[in-house]
Biotite code that builds the C-alpha atoms (Angstrom):
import biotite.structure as struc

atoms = struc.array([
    struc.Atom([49.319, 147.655, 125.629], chain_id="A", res_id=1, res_name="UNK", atom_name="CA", element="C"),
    struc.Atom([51.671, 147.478, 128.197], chain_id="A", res_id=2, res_name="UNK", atom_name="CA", element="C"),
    struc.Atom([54.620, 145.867, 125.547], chain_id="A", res_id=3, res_name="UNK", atom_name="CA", element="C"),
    struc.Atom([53.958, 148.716, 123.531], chain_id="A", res_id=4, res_name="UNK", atom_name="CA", element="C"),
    struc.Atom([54.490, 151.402, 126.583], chain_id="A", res_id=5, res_name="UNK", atom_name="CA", element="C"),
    struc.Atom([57.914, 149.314, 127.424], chain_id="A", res_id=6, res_name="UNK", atom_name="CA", element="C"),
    struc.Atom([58.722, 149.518, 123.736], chain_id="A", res_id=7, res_name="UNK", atom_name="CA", element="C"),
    struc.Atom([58.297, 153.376, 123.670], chain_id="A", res_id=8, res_name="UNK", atom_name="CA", element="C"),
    struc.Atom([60.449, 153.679, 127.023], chain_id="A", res_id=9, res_name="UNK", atom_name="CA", element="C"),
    struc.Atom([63.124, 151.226, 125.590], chain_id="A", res_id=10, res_name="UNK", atom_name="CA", element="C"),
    struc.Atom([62.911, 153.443, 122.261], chain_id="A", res_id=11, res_name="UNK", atom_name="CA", element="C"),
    struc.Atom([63.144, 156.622, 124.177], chain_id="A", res_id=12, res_name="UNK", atom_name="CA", element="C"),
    struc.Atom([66.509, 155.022, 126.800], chain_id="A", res_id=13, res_name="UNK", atom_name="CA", element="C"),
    struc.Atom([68.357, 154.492, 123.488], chain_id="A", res_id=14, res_name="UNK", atom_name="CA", element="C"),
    struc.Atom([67.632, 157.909, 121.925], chain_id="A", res_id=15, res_name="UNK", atom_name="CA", element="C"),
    struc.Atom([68.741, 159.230, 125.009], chain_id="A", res_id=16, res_name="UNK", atom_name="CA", element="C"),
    struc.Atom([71.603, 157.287, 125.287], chain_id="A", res_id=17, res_name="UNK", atom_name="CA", element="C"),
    struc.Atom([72.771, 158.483, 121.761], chain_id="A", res_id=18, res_name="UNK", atom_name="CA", element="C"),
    struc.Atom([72.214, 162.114, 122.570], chain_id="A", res_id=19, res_name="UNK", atom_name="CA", element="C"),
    struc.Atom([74.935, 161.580, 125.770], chain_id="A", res_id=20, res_name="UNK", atom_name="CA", element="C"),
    struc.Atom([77.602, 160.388, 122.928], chain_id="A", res_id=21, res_name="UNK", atom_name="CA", element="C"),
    struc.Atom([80.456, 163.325, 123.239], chain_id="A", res_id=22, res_name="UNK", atom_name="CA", element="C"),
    struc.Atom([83.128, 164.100, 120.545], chain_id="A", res_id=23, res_name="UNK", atom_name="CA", element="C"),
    struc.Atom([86.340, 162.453, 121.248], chain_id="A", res_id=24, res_name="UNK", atom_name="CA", element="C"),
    struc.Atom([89.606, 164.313, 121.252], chain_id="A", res_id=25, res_name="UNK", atom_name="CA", element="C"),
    struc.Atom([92.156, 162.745, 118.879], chain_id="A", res_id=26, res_name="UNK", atom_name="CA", element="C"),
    struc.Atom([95.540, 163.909, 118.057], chain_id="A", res_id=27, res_name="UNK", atom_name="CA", element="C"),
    struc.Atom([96.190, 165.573, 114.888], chain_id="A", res_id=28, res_name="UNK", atom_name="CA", element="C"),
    struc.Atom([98.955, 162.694, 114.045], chain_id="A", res_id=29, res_name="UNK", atom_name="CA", element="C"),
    struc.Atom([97.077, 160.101, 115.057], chain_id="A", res_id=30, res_name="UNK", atom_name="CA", element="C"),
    struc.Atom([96.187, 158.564, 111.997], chain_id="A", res_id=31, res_name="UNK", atom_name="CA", element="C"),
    struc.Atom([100.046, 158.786, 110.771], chain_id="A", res_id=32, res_name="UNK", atom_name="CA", element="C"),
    struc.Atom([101.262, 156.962, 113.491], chain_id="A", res_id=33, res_name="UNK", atom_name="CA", element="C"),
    struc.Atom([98.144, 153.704, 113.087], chain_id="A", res_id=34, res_name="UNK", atom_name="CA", element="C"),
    struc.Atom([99.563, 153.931, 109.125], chain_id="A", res_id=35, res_name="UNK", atom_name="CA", element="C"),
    struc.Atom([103.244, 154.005, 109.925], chain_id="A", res_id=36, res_name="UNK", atom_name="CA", element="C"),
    struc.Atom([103.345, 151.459, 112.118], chain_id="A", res_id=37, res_name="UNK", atom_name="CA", element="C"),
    struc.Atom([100.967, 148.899, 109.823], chain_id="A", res_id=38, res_name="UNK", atom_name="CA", element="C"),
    struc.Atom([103.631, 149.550, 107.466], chain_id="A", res_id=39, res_name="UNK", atom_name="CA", element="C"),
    struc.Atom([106.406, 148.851, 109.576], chain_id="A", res_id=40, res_name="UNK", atom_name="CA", element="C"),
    struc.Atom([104.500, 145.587, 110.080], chain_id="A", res_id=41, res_name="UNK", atom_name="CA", element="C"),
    struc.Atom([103.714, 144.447, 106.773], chain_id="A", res_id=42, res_name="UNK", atom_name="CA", element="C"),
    struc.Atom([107.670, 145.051, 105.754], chain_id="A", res_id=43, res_name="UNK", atom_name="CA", element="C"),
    struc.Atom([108.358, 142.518, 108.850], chain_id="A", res_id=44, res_name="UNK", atom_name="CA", element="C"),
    struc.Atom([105.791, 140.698, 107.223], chain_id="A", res_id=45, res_name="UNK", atom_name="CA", element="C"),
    struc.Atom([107.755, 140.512, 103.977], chain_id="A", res_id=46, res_name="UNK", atom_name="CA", element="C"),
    struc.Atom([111.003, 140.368, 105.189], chain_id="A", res_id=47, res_name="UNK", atom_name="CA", element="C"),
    struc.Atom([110.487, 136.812, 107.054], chain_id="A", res_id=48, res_name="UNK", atom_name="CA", element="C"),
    struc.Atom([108.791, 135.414, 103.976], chain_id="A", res_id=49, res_name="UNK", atom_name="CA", element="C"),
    struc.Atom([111.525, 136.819, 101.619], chain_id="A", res_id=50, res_name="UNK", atom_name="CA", element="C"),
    struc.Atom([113.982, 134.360, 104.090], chain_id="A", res_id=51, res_name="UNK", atom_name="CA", element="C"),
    struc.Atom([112.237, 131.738, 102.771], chain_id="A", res_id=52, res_name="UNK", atom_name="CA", element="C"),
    struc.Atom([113.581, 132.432, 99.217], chain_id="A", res_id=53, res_name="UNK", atom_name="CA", element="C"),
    struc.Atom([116.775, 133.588, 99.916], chain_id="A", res_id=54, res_name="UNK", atom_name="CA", element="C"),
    struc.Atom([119.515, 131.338, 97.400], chain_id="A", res_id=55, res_name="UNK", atom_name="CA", element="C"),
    struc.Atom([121.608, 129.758, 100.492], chain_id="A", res_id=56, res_name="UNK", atom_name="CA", element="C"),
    struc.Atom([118.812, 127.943, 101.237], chain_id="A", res_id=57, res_name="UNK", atom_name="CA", element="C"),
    struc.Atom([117.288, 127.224, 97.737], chain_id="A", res_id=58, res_name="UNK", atom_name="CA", element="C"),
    struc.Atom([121.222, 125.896, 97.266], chain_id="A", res_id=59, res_name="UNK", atom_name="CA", element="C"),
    struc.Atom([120.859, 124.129, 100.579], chain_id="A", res_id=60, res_name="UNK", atom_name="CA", element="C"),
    struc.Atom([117.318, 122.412, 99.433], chain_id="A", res_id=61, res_name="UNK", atom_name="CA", element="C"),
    struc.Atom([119.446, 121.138, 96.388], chain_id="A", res_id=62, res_name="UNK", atom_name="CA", element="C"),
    struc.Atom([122.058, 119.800, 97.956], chain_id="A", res_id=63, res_name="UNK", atom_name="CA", element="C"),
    struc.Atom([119.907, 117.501, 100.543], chain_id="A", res_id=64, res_name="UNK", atom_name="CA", element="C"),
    struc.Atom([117.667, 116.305, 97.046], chain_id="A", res_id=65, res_name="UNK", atom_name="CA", element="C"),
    struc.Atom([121.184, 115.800, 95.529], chain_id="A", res_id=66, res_name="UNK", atom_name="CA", element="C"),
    struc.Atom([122.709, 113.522, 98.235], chain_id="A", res_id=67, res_name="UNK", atom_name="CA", element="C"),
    struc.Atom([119.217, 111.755, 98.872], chain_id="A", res_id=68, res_name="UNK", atom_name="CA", element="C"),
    struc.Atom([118.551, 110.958, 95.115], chain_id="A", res_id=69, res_name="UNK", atom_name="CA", element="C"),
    struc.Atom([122.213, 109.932, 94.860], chain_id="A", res_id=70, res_name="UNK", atom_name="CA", element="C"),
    struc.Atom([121.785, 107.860, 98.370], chain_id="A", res_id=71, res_name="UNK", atom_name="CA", element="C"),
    struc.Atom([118.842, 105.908, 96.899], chain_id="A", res_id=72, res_name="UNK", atom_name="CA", element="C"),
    struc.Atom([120.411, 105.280, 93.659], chain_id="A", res_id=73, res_name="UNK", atom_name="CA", element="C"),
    struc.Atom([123.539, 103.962, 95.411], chain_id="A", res_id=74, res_name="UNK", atom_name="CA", element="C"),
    struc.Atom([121.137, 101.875, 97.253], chain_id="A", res_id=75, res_name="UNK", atom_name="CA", element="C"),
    struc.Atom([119.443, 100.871, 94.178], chain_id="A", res_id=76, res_name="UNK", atom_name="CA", element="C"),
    struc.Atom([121.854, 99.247, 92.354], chain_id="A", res_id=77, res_name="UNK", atom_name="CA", element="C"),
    struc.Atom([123.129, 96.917, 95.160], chain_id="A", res_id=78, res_name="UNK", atom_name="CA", element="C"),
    struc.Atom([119.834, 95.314, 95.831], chain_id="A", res_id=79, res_name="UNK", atom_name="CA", element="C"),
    struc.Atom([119.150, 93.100, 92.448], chain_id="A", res_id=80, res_name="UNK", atom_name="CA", element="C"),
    struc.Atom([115.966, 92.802, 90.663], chain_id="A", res_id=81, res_name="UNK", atom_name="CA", element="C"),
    struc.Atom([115.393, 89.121, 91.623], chain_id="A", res_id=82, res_name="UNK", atom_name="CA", element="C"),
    struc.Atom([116.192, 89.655, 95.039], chain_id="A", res_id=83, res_name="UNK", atom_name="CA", element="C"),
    struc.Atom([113.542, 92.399, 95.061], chain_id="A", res_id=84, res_name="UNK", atom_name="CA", element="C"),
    struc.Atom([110.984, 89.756, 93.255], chain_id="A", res_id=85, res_name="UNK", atom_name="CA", element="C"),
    struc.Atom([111.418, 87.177, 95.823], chain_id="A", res_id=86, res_name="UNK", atom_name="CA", element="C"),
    struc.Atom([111.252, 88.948, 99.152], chain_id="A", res_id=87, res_name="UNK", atom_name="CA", element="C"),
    struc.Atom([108.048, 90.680, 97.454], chain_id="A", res_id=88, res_name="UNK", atom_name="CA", element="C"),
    struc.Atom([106.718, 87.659, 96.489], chain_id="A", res_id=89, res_name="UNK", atom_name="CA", element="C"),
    struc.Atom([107.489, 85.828, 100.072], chain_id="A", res_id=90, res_name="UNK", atom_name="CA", element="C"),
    struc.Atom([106.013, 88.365, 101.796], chain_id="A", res_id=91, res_name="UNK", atom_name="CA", element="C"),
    struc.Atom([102.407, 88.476, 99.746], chain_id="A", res_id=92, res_name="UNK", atom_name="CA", element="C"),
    struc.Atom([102.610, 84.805, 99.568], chain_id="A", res_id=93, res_name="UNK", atom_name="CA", element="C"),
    struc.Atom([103.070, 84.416, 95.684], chain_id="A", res_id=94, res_name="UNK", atom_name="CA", element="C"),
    struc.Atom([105.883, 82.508, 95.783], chain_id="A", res_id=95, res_name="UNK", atom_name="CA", element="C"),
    struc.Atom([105.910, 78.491, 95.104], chain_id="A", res_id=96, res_name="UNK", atom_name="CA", element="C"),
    struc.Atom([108.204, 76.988, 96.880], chain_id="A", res_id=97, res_name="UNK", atom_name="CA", element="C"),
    struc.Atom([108.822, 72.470, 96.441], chain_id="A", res_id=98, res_name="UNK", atom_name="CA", element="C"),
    struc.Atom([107.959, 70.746, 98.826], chain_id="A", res_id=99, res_name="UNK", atom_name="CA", element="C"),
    struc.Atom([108.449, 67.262, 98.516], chain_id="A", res_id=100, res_name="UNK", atom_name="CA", element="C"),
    struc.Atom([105.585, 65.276, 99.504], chain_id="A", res_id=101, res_name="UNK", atom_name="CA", element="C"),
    struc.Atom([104.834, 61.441, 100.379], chain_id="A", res_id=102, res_name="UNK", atom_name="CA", element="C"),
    struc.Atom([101.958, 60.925, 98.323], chain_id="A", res_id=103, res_name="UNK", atom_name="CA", element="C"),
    struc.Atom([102.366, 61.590, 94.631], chain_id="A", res_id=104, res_name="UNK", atom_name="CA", element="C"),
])
């Protein structure tokens, strides 16, 4: 019985503690000035990821994919394919090389 009696009191401490609550005081343009500035923020917001997609920089993107691919294909052609073949096969240990031996 005695859980039950600190249950009541516990029960009653809250109610009490509810009816203490007082009205808060807000200003009249307070919920304009929470809505203007979450705007403010979100056009920050879009402004830095607009940036992202501005052209100077999808023409800069280009230009580095440009010179790469054209980098590469420069490199490309002065390597030969049987050069390529060999060093790939010398390094997995494909390739059959003569060796001269003494017993035949």
């Amino acid at each position: 019985m005695k859980i039950n009696v600190d249950m009541t009191k516990k029960v009653n401490d809250t109610f009490d503690s509810i009816e203490a609550i007082q009205e808060v005081k807000v200003s009249p343009f307070f919920k304009e000035n929470v809505m203007h500035k979450i705007r403010m923020a979100s056009e920050d917001i879009q402004e830095t990821t607009y940036l992202w997609f501005t052209p100077k920089l999808q023409l800069a993107t280009l230009v580095c994919v440009v010179v790469l691919n054209m980098m590469a294909f420069n490199n490309l052609k002065e390597t030969t394919y049987d050069k390529n073949v060999s060093s790939f096969a010398e390094s997995y240990g494909l390739s059959t090389t003569i060796e001269s031996t003494l017993l035949k």
